[in-house]
VOMINU-869290 format. One line per field, with one value per residue (C-alpha): residue in three letters; x, y, z. Coordinates in Angstrom, 1 decimal, padded with zeros to 4 digits. Example, Ala and Ser with C-alpha at 12.3 -4.5 7.8 and 13.67 -1.06 7.14 Angstrom:
REM VOMINU-869290
resn	c(ALA_SER) .
X	c(012.3_013.7) .
Y	c(-004.5_-001.1) .
Z	c(007.8_007.1) .
END
This chain:
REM VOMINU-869290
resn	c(UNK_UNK_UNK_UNK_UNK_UNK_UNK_UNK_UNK_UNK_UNK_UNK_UNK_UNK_UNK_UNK_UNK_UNK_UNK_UNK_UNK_UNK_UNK_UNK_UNK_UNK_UNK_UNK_UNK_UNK_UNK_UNK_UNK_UNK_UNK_UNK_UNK_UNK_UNK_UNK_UNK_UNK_UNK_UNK_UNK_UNK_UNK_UNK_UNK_UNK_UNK_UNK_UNK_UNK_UNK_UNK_UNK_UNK_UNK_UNK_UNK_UNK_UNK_UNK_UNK_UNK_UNK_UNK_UNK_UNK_UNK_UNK_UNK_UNK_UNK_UNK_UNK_UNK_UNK_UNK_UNK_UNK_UNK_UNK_UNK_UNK_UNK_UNK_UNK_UNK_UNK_UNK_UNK_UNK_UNK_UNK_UNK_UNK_UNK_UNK_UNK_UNK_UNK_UNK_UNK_UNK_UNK_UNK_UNK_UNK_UNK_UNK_UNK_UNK_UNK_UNK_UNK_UNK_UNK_UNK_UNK_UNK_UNK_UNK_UNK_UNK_UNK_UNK_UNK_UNK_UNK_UNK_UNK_UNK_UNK_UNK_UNK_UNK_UNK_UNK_UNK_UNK_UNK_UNK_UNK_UNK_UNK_UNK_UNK_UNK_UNK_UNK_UNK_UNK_UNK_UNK_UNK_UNK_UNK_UNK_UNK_UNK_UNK_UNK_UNK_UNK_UNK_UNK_UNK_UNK_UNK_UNK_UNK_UNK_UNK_UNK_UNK_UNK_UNK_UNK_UNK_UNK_UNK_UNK_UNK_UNK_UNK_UNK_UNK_UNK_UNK_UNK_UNK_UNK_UNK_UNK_UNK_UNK_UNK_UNK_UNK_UNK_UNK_UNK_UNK_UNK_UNK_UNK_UNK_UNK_UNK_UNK_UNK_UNK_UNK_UNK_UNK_UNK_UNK_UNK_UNK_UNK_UNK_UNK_UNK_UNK_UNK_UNK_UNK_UNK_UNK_UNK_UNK_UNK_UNK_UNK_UNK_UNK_UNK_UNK_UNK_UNK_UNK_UNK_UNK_UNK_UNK_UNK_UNK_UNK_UNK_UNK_UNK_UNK_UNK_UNK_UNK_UNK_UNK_UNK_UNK_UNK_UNK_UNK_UNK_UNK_UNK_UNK_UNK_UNK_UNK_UNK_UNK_UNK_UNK_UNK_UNK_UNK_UNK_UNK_UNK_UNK_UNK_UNK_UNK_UNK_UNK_UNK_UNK_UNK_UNK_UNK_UNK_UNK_UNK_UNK_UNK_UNK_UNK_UNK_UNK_UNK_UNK_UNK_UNK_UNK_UNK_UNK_UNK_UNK_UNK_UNK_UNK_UNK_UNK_UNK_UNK_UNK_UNK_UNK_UNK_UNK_UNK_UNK_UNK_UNK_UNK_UNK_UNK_UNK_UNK_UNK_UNK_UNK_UNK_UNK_UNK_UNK_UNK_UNK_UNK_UNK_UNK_UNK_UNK_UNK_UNK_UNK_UNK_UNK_UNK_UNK_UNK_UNK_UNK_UNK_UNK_UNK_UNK_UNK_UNK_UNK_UNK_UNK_UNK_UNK_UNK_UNK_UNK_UNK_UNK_UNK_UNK_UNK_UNK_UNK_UNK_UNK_UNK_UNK_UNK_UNK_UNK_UNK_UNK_UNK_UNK_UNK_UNK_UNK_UNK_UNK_UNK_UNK_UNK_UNK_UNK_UNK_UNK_UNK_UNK_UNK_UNK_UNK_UNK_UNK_UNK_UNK_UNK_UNK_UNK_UNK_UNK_UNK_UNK_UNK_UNK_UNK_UNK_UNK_UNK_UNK_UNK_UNK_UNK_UNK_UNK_UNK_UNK_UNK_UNK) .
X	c(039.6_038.2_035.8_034.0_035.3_032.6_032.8_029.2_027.5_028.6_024.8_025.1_024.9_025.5_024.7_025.0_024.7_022.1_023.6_021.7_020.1_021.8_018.2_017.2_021.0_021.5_018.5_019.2_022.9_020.7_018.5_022.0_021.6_018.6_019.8_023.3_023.3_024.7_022.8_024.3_023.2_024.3_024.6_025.4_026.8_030.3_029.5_030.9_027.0_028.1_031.1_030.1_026.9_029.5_031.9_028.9_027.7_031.7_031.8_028.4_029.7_028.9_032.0_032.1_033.1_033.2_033.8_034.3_032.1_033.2_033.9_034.0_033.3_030.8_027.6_028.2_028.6_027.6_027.9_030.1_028.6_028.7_027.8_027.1_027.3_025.8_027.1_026.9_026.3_029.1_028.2_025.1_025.9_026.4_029.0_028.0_031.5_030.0_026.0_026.9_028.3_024.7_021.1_020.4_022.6_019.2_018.4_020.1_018.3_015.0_016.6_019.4_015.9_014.6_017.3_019.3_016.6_018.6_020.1_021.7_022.4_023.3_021.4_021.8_023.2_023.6_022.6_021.0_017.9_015.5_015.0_013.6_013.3_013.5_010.7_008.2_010.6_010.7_006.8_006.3_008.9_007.2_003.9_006.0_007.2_010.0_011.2_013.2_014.8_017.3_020.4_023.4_022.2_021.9_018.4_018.6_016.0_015.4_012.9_013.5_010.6_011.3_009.5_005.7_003.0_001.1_-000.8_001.5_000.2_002.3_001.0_002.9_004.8_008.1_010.6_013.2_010.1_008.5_012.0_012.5_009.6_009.2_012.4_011.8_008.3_009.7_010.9_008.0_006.0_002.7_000.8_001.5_000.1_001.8_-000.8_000.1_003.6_005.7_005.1_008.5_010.0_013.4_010.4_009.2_012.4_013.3_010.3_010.6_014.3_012.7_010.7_013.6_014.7_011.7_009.6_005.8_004.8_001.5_000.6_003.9_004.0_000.9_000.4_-000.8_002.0_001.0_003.8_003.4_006.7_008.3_011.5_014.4_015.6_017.6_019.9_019.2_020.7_019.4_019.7_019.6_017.2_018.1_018.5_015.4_017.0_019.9_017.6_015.8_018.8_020.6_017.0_017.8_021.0_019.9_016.8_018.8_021.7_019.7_021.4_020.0_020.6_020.0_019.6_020.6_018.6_015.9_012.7_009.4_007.6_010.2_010.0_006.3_005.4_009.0_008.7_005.0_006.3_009.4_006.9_004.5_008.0_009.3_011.4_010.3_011.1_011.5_011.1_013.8_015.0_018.4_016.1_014.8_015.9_015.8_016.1_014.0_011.4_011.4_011.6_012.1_011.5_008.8_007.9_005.9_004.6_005.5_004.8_007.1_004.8_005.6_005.6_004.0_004.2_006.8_010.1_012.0_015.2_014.6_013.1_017.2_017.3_014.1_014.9_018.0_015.9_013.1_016.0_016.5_012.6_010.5_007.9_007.9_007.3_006.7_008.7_006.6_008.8_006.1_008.7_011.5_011.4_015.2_015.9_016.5_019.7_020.8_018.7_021.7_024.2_022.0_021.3_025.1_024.9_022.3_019.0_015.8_014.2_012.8_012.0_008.6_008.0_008.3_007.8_010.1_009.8_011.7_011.9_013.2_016.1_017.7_021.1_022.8_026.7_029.3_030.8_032.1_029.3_029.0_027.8_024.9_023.9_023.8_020.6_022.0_025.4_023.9_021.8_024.9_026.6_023.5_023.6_027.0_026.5_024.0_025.8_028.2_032.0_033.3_031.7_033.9_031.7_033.3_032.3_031.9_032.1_028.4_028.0_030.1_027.8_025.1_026.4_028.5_031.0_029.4_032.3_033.1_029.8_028.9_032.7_031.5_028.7_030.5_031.0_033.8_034.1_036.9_037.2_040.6_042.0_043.2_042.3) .
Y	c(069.5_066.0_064.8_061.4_059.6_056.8_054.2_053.4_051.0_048.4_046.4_046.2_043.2_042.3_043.9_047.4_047.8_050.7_053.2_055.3_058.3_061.5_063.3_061.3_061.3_065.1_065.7_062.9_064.4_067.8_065.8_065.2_068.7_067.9_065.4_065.9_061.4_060.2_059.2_056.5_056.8_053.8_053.2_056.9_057.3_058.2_061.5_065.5_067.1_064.2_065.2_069.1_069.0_066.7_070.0_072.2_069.8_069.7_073.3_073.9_071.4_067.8_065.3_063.3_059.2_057.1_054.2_052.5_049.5_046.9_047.5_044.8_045.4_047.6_044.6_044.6_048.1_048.7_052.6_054.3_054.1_057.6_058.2_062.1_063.4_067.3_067.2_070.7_073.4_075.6_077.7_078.9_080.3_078.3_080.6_081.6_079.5_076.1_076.8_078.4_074.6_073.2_074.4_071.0_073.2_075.4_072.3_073.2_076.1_074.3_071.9_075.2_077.2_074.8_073.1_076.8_079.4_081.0_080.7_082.4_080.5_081.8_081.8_078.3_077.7_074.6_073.9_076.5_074.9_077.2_079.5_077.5_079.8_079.3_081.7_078.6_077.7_080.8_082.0_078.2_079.0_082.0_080.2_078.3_081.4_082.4_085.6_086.2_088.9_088.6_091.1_090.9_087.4_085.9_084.4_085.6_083.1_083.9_082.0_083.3_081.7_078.9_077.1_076.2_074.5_075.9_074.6_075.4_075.2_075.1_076.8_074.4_071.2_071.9_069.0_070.8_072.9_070.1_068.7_071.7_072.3_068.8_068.8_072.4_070.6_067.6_070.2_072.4_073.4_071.9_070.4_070.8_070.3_070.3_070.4_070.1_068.5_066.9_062.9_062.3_058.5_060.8_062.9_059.7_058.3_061.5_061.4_057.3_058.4_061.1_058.7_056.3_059.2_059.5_062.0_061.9_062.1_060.8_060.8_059.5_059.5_061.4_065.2_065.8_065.4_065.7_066.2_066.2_068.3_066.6_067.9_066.2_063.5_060.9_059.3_056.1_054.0_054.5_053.3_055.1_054.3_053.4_056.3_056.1_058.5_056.2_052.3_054.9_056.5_052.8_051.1_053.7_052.8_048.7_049.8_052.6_050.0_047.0_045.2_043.7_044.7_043.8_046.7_045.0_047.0_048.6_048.6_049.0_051.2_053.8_054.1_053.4_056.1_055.4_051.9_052.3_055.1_053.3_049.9_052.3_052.5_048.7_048.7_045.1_045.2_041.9_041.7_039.2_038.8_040.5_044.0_044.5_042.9_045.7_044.7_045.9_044.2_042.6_045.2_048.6_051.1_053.5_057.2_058.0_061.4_062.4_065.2_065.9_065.7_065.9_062.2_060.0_061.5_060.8_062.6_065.8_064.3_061.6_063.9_064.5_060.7_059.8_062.0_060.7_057.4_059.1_060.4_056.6_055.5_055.0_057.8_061.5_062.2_065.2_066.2_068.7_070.6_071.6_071.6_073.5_076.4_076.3_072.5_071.9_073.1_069.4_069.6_071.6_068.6_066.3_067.6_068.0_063.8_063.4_064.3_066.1_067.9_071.2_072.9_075.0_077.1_074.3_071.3_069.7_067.5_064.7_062.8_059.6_059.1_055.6_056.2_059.0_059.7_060.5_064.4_066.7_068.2_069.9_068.8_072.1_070.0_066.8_065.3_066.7_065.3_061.6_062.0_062.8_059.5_057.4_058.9_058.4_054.8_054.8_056.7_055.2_056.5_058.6_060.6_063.4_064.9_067.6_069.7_065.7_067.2_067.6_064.0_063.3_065.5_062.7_059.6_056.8_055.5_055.3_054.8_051.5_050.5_051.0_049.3_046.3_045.4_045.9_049.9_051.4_054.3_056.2_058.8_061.3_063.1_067.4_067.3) .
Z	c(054.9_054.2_051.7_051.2_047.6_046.6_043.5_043.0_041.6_043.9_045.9_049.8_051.1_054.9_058.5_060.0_063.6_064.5_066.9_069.7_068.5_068.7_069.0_071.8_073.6_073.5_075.7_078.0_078.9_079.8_081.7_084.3_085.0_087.1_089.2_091.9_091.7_088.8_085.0_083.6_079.9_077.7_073.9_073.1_069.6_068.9_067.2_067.3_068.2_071.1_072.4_072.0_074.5_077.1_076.7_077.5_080.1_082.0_081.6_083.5_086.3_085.2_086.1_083.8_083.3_079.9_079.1_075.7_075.0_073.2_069.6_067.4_064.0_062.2_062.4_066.6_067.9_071.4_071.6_074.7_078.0_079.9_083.5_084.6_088.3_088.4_092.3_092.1_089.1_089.1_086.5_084.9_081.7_078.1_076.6_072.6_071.7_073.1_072.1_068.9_067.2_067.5_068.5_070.9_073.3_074.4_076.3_078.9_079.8_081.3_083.7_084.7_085.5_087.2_089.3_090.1_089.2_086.8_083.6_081.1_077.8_074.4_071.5_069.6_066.2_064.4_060.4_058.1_057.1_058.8_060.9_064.0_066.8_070.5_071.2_071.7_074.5_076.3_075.8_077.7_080.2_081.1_081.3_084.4_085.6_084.3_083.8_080.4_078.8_075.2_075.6_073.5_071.9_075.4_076.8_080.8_082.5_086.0_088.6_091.8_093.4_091.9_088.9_089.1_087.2_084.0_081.3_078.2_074.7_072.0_068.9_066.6_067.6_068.5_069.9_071.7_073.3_074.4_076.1_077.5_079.4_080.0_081.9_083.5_084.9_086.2_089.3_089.4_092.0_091.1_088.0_084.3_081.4_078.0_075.3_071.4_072.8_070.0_070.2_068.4_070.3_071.3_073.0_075.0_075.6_077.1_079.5_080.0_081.3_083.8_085.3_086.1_087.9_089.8_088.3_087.5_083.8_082.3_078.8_077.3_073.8_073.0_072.9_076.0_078.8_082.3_085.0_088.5_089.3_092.5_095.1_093.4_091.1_091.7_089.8_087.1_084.4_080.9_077.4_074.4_071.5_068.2_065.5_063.7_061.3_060.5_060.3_057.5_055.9_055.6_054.5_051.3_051.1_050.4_048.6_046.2_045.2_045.2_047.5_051.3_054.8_057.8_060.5_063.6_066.5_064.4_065.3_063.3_065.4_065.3_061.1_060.5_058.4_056.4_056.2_054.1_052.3_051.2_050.8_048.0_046.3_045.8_049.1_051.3_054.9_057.4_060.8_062.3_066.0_065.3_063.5_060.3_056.9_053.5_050.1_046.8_045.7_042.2_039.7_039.5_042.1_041.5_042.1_044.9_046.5_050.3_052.9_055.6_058.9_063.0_064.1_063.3_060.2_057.4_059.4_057.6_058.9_055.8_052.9_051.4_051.8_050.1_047.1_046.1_046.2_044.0_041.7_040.2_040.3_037.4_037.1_038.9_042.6_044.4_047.5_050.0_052.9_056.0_058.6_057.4_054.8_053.8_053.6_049.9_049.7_049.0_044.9_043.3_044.3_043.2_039.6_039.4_039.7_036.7_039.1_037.2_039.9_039.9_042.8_043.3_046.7_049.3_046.9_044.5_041.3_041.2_037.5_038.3_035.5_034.8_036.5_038.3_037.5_040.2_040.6_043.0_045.4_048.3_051.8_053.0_056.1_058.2_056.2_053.0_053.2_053.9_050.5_048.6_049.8_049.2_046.0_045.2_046.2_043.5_040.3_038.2_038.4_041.1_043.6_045.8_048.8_050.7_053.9_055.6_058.9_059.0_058.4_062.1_063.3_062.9_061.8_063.5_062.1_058.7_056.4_058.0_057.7_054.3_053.5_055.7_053.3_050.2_049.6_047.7_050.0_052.0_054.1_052.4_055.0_053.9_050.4) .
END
């Protein structure tokens, strides 16, 4: 199996390239299902969650094309262009060993409904930091019509009459709900309304990429959505956003060794809520033409308090990140969880590096100390995994991370990155 090793101590200095975001892609491949002309989707990441929704998609009926872009070095990556032709569905079951790798796979059951009247998809599995059921999906399916039964850890959607308008109301914001039935609506019979719908960018870029295929969606990127479902979709070109998740996690990675990056790609708006957080603690951002430029401020950086939030709120993807960045500020910080209940699982590895945190129900302590020191730990999950490298990046000596699969799962190429700009890191292959 492979692990991570990491000499820290070393400042980063140079440019990172920001790929597409995985959250935003793995909808926009579902979306092909809707559509028998061809999606062109550009700057999709080179990552495994990736390449496991395009095996779902192929085995559901989706020909597939794709073609490398240019890849230059780690500063000018263009991400893999990928064009998707769902001429016909031939099959309308996601088998348990495809949908069972990662939960983005339920995505596929709104645009099956809608486009075939029938579905049958397994029920999702991915990381273990929480629960995060798919019954909001389904409850907002049936609101459209649906008719749903679970049997043998299957979800059996079935809309013989087809699909048709509603007014859904989601009891709590839920982005894969909200891309569900947005794509479910888009070929509905009639009006619907999505109220309480999750205003996340990957949300909006979903429903910006619907429209290029001709469907009629008000209210983009607030949480009320309003679709007009039409007859069909046609096909459209489409580029990905950047990972708002990885301009945050590598602004951490300047501010937590005192170095300076640029982000090429990033984009402000995306990381509002990080960017002041991360401003409260010493970290200066620049807007340049190329992205944004990261470096620490003079002095040391300081503890500050954060509560994960839906967007535009500070984003649960970044809490593991921002606390190995709190583990080497001046002062304590507290750490509050609202979206996930299981998602400190990433503490334990920490403290083995030198970290003082103490957890408490869903918030932790964090007392910054003056250096962390490298150690063997453990990967839990995607987020977790990326806060053990930033910390390793941080501590002095050696740092060994293994279980680094659930790093491909959600970051591109990020070894050759981080070397680019001055990182002691490599990947060791069957340790």
């Amino acid at each position: 199996m492979d692990c991570i090793r990491i000499l820290g101590g070393k400042p980063l200095h140079g440019e990172i390239a920001i790929s597409g975001a995985k959250n935003a892609a793995l909808p926009l491949l579902a979306a092909s299902l809707l559509t028998d002309e061809t999606l062109t989707l550009s700057n999709l990441p080179h990552l495994a969650d990736i390449a496991s929704m395009a095996h779902l998609l192929r085995e559901l009926g989706v020909e597939q094309n794709v073609r490398e872009a240019p890849t230059g070095d780690a500063s000018n990556w263009a991400g893999q262009v990928m064009e998707l032709t769902a001429g016909q569905i031939k099959e309308t079951t996601a088998l348990y060993d495809l949908v069972r790798k990662m939960r983005a796979s339920v995505l596929v059951l709104g645009p099956l409904l809608a486009r075939e009247g029938e579905a049958r998809v397994s029920l999702p599995g991915g990381c273990a930091i929480g629960t995060r059921p798919v019954d909001l999906h389904l409850q907002a399916l049936e609101q459209l019509g649906a008719e749903i039964e679970l049997e043998t850890g299957y979800i059996n959607a079935r809309a013989p009459n087809g699909l048709h308008g509603g007014h859904v109301v989601f009891p709590m914001v839920t982005v894969g709900g909200t891309e569900n039935i947005l794509m479910a609506s888009a070929l509905a019979k009639g009006e619907t309304i999505i109220a309480n719908a999750a205003r996340e960018p990957e949300v909006a870029d979903l429903a910006h990429c619907l429209v290029a295929m001709g469907a009629d969606i008000t209210g983009i990127g607030t949480d009320t959505l309003r679709i007009n479902g039409v007859e069909r979709l046609h096909g459209a070109a489409y580029e990905v956003l950047p990972d708002r998740i990885e301009i945050g996690s590598y602004a951490v990675a300047a501010a937590i060794t005192g170095g300076e990056l640029l982000l090429k790609g990033a984009r402000s708006e995306l990381i509002q809520s990080t960017i002041d957080l991360l401003g409260r603690a010493g970290v200066g951002f620049e807007e340049e033409e190329k992205g944004l430029r990261v470096s620490r401020i003079n002095g040391p950086l300081r503890g500050v308090d954060l509560m994960t939030e839906p967007f535009p709120g500070f984003p649960t993807d970044m809490q593991a990140q921002f606390m190995a960045l709190m583990s080497v500020s001046e002062g304590a910080s507290m750490v509050t969880e609202t979206i996930f209940e299981n998602r400190f699982m990433h503490v334990p590895e920490l403290c083995r590096m030198g970290a003082d945190i103490n957890v408490h129900g869903a918030s932790a302590i964090i007392r910054g100390v003056p250096s962390l020191s490298g150690a063997p730990v453990m990967a839990t999950d995607l987020r977790a995994s990326v806060s053990l490298v930033l910390a390793g990046l941080a501590a002095e000596g050696e740092t060994l991370i293994n279980r680094v699969y659930h790093l491909d799962r959600g970051y591109d190429r990020l070894e050759e990155k981080l070397a680019q700009c001055g990182a002691e890191i490599e990947r060791m292959h069957g340790v």
